[in-house]
Each structure stands twice: as C-alpha cells, then as structure tokens.
C-alpha positions in Angstrom: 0.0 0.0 0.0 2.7 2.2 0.4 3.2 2.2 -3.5 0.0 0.8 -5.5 -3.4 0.9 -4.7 -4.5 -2.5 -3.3 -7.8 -4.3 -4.1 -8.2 -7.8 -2.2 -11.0 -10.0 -3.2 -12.4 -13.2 -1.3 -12.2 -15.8 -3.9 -14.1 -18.2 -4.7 -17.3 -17.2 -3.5 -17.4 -19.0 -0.1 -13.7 -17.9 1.0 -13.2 -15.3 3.6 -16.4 -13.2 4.3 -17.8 -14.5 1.0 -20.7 -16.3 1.1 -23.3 -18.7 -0.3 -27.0 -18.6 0.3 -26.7 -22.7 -1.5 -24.3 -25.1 -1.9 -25.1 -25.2 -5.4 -23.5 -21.8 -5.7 -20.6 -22.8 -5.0 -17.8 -23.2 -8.1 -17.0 -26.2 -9.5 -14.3 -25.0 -11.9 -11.9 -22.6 -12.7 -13.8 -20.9 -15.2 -16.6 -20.7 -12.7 -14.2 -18.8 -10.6 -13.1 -16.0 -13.7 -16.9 -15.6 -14.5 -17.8 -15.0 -10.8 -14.2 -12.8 -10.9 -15.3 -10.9 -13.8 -18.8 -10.0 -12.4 -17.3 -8.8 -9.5 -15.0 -6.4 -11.3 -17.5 -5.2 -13.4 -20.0 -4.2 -10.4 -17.1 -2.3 -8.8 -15.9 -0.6 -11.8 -19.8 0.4 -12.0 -20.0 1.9 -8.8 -16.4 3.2 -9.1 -15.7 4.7 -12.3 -13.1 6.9 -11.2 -10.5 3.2 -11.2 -11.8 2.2 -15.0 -8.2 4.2 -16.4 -5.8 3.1 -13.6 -3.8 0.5 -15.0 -4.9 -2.8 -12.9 -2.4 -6.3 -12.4 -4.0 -8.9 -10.9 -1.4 -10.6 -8.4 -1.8 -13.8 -6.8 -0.7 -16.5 -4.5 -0.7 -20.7 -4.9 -4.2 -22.0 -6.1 -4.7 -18.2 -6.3 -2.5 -18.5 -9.3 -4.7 -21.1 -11.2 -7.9 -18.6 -10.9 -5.6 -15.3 -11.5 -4.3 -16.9 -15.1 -8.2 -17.3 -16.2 -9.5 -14.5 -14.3 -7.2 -12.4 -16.4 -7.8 -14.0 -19.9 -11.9 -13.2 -19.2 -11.5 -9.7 -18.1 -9.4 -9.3 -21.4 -11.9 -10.3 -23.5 -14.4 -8.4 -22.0 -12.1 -5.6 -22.3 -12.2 -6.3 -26.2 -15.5 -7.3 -26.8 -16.0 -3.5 -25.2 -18.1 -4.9 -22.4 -16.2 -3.7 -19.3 -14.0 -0.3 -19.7 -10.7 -1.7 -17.6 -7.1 -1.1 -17.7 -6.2 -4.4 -17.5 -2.2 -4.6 -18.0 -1.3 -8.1 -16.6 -0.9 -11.1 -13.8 1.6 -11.9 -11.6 1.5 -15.9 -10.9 2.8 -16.1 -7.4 4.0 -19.6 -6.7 1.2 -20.8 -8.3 -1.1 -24.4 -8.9 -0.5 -23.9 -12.9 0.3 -27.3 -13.6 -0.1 -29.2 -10.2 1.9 -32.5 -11.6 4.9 -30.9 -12.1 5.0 -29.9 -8.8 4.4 -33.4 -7.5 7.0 -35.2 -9.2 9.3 -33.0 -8.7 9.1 -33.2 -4.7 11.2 -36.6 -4.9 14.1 -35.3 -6.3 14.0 -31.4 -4.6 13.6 -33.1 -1.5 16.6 -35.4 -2.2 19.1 -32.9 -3.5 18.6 -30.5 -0.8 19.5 -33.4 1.7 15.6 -33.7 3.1 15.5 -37.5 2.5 18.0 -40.3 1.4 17.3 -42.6 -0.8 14.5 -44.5 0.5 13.1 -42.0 1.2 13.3 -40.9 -2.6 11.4 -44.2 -3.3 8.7 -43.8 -1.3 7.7 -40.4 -2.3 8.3 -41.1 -6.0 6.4 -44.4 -6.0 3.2 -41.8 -4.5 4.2 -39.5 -7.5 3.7 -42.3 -10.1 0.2 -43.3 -8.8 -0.3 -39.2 -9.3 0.7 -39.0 -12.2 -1.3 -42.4 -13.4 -4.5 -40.7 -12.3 -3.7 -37.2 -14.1 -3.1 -38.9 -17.5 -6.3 -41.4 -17.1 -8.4 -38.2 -16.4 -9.6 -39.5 -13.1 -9.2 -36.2 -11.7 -10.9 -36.7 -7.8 -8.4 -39.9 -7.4 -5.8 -37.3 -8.5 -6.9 -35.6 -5.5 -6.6 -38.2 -3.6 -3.0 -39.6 -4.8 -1.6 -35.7 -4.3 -2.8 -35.8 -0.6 -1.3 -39.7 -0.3 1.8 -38.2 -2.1 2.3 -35.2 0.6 1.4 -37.6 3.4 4.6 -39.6 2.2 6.6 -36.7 2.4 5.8 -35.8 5.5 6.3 -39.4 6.9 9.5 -39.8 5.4 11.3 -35.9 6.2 9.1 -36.3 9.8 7.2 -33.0 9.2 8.9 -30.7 6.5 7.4 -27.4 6.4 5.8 -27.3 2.5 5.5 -23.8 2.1 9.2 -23.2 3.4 11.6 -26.2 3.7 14.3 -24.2 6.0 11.2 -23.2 8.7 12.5 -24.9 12.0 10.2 -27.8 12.6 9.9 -29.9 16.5 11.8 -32.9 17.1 8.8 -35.5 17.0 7.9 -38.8 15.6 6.0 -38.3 12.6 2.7 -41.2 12.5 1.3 -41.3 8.7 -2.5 -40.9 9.1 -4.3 -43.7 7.8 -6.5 -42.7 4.2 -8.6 -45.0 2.6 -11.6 -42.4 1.4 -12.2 -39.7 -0.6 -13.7 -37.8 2.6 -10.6 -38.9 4.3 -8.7 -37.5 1.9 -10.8 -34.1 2.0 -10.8 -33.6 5.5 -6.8 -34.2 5.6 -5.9 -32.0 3.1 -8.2 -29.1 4.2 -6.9 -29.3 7.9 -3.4 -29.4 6.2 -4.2 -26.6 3.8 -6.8 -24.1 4.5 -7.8 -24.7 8.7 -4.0 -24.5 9.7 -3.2 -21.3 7.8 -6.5 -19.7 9.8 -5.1 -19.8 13.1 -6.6 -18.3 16.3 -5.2 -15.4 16.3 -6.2 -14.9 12.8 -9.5 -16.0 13.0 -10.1 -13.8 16.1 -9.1 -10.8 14.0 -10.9 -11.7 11.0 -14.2 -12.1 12.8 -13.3 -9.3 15.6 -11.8 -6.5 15.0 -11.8 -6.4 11.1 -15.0 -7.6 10.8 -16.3 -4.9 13.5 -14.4 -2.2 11.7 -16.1 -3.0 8.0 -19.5 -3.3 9.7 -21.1 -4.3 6.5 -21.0 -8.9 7.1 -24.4 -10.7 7.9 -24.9 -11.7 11.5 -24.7 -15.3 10.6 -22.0 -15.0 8.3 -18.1 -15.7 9.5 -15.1 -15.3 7.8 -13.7 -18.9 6.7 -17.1 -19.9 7.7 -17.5 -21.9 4.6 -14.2 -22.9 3.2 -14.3 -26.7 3.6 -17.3 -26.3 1.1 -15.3 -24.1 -1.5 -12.7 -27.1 -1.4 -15.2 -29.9 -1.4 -16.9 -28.5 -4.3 -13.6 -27.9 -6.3 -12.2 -31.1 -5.5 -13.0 -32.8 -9.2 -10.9 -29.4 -10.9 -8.1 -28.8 -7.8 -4.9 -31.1 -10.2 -6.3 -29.9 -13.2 -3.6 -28.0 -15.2 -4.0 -24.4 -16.9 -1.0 -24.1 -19.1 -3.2 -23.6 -21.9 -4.9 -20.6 -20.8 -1.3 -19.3 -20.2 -0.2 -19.9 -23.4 -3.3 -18.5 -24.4 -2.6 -15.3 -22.1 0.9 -15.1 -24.3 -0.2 -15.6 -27.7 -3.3 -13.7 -27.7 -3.4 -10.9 -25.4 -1.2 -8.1 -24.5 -1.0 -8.7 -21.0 2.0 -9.3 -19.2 2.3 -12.6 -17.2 4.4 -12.7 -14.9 5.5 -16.2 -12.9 7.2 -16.1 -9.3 8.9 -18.7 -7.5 10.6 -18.7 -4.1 13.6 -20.9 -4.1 12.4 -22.5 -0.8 9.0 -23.6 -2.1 8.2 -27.3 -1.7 4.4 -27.5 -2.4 5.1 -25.5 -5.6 8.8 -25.8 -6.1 11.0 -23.9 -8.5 11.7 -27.2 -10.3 8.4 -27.9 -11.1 7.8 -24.4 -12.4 10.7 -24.1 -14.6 9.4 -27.4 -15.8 5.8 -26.0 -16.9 7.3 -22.3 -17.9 9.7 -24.0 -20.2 7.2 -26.9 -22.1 4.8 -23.4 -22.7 3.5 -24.1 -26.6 3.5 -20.3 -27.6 5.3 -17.6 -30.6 8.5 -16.7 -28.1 8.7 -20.6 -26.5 12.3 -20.2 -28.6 13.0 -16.8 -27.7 12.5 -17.3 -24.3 14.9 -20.1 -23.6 17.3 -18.9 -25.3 17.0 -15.4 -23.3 19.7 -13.9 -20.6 19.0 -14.4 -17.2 19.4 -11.1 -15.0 19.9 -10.2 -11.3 16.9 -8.8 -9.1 18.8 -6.5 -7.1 17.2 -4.8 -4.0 19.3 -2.4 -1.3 22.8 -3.5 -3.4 22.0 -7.7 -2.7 21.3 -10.0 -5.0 17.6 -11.5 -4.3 17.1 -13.1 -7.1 17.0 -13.6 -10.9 14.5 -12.7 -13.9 14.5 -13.8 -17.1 12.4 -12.5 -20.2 11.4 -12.4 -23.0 8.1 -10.4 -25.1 5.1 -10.5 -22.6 6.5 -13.9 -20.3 9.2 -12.8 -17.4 9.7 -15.2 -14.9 11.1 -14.5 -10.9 13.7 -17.1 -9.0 13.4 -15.1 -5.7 15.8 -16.2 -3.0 15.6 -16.8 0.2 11.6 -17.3 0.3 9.5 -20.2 0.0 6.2 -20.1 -1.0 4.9 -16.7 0.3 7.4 -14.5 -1.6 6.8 -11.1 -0.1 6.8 -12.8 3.7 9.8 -13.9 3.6 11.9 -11.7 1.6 10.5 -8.6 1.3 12.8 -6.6 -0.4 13.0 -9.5 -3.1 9.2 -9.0 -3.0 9.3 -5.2 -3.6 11.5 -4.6 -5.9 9.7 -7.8 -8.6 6.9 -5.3 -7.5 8.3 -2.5 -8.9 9.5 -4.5 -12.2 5.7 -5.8 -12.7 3.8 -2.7 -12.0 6.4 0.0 -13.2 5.6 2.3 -10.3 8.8 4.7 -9.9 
C-alpha cells in the first residue's frame, strides 16, 4: 500500500467473508471462478468509475495462481468485446497451482538434492508420485486428489514433518505417524486441515471475525469469515490437479497482457523445479525466444535477491531466500519484482 493501490477479493465465493446462500453456488471450476471474478469487477468498476483508467495487475498466490491466469484471460476479452471499460495490464502468478503434476513429481528429487530424505526416502515419495501422475493422465481427476494428498502424506512421513510452504522453517523434534486414508472424505478432510484450517489460526480467526469484521460493519450476522471454506474445497475437488497451461499460453499468444510467474527458491508445495518445468514446455510464438533469453539479477538495497529472465510479454522471478509466500519472507526481493511488474517509480 505504500506504492499501489491495493484491491483484495475473497475468492471463490465461499472464501473469507464470502458467502453462499446454497451449496449449489458454489464453483465447481476454474472458469466458474473468472466468470464469478469478472462479475465482480465489473459491479465495482460500476460503482467506481473513477478506477476504469488506472492500469490494474491482478497478483496472486498458490491455487490463487490457477484462478488469477483465467480471471485475467476473461477480463481481457471483455475488455475487447468493449463490455467492461478496464485497464487491464497483466498477472503476476505467485508460486502458483499452474500445472499441479509438475509440482508433484518433482518433490522426490528437490527433496533429495537438498538433503531432506535419502534414498529410501526418494522411493517412497516417488512411488506416491507415479500413482499421481497415473490418475492425471487417465483423467480421473478426484483420485488425482486423492494420490496428491497420499503423495504429501509420504513426504511428511519420510522428512518427519517438512514445512511445504518453506523447507528451511525450524520444525519440532517429533515422531511423525502417517495418518491412515482409505476415502475420498478422508482425503478431504486431511488435506483441508493441512491446507486451508491451519493457515487460519486463532489469532487470525479472532481478527478476522473481531476487530476487522467490526471495523467493516457491513458482514451478515450469521456470516463468519472462513465460515464456509471446507465447502469451496469440497466443491472444487474434481478441478483442484487440473492444469492451466493452456490458458497461459493463451494469455501469451493472444493478449497483450503481461504474465508474470514467481517462484521462491524454498517452495516445496510448488517448487522452483516444477515451475521451470511447466514455464519451459509453454506451446507459444516466443517458447524459442525465451529459452534462449539472458538471465538477470533482481537487485534490492545493493543484494542479490534473485534472478528474472524474459522475454516479449512472459518474465519469470527465482526469488531467494523465500519459500512459497514471496513477499513474507523476503520482502525486499518482493518489492523490488513489484516494482518490475507494476512499473511504479
């Protein structure tokens, strides 16, 4: 906030203080989610004209990713089709779901090279990583689900606990016991208390629904923030490993927006290898071009805190020193690939 103007959203509809009246509201896919996105925008552009010119980048975070890539392709062609007056100028992908089996078998060997497991441990997460990947190519997208969620309970058995949005994060000297999953519900419930419940502690959730939610003064009685999350994951279970490298390529070849793809070196859940995978298997005019392009220093303060590499419209950021929330843990890193996105002086 101290250099752009910053517009959060609760997305998808059933996130945050978002809300259903009906379960059968809820999305079911990502381009559900742009539509709903894209609605949204176009009601507050409506009722705030004075933001139609101001150059707008969507930026977002992990699964946020996956939504931001569509979200930006639909506001773009409303943009076109001269439905919606918008600035729209770009996304940033912030170590983002793009192509969620890359990720996955790539944990094996990350985990290995960076001394996290041996070699039996290797195996055993690999073997997981196969099943994954079996599931992904048959189309059986829910037992996808369920293989990823076997596949990070393997890593967590074998490394006794490694922290998956940061692999350096200090973690308790414990035995680690593998939870027992033989159902789709137990898969659900697992992976949403992994995922969504522990990242809304009590302190947070005291906030949320305290003092922020006094201060707005606009949320229903019976509505609380994270109130309804476990639905928003249930009912996006089916679409959660399906990839959306096409709608990037898409984003490349056939709009002028910028995209923009981050990665913090100490990722595990979306790790840099599985990124530089997807980025570089991109179908699109520049694929060439790109790897063939120079690879520069991000320099913030006189340090090096990271790398870029472009080319046309695709520029991708190795950030160092973060793990998967970027401007956490490195936030000079963060601001200065701010600057280079946005172009604020």
């Amino acid at each position: 906030v101290n250099y752009v103007n910053v517009l959060f959203i609760d997305n998808p509809v059933g996130t945050g203080y978002s809300y259903v009246t009906s379960p059968s509201l809820l999305t079911t896919n990502n381009v559900e989610i742009g539509q709903d996105l894209v609605s949204l925008m176009e009601g507050f552009l409506r009722s705030y004209p004075e933001w139609q010119n101001v150059p707008l980048y969507i930026f977002s975070e992990s699964y946020g990713g996956k939504m931001a890539a569509e979200f930006g392709l639909q506001l773009f062609k409303a943009k076109q089709s001269g439905a919606m007056n918008v600035n729209i100028k770009g996304v940033a992908l912030g170590d983002s779901w793009i192509s969620p089996i890359d990720s996955v078998m790539t944990w094996a060997p990350f985990l290995l090279y960076t001394g996290m497991v041996d070699q039996n441990g290797y195996d055993a997460i690999d073997s997981s990583a196969q099943s994954t990947k079996q599931a992904v190519e048959s189309g059986n997208w829910e037992s996808a689900t369920d293989m990823w969620g076997s596949t990070e309970n393997e890593v967590l058995y074998v490394t006794n606990g490694v922290d998956f949005y940061n692999i350096l994060t200090k973690i308790p000297g414990r035995y680690m016991k593998k939870p027992i999953l033989k159902t789709t519900d137990d898969y659900k419930k697992f992976l949403f208390e992994r995922h969504v419940k522990s990242k809304a502690n009590d302190y947070l959730d005291n906030l949320m629904n305290g003092q922020i939610r006094d201060k707005l003064g606009v949320i229903p009685n019976d509505v609380y923030w994270g109130g309804q999350s476990g639905q928003v994951f249930s009912a996006l279970y089916g679409d959660f490993m399906k990839p959306v490298t096409s709608t990037v390529e898409t984003l490349l070849d056939n709009t002028d927006l910028d995209v923009n793809v981050v990665s913090g070196q100490l990722d595990l859940i979306v790790d840099t290898p599985g990124t530089v995978n997807w980025v570089d298997r991109l179908q699109w005019s520049g694929s060439y071009q790109w790897k063939n392009a120079p690879r520069e220093t991000l320099v913030a303060d006189s340090y090096i805190e990271g790398f870029t590499k472009q080319f046309n419209s695709l520029k991708l950021f190795w950030v160092l020193r973060a793990g998967h929330m970027v401007p956490a843990d490195n936030p000079k890193g963060g601001i200065e690939l701010l600057r280079q996105i946005t172009k604020f002086a």
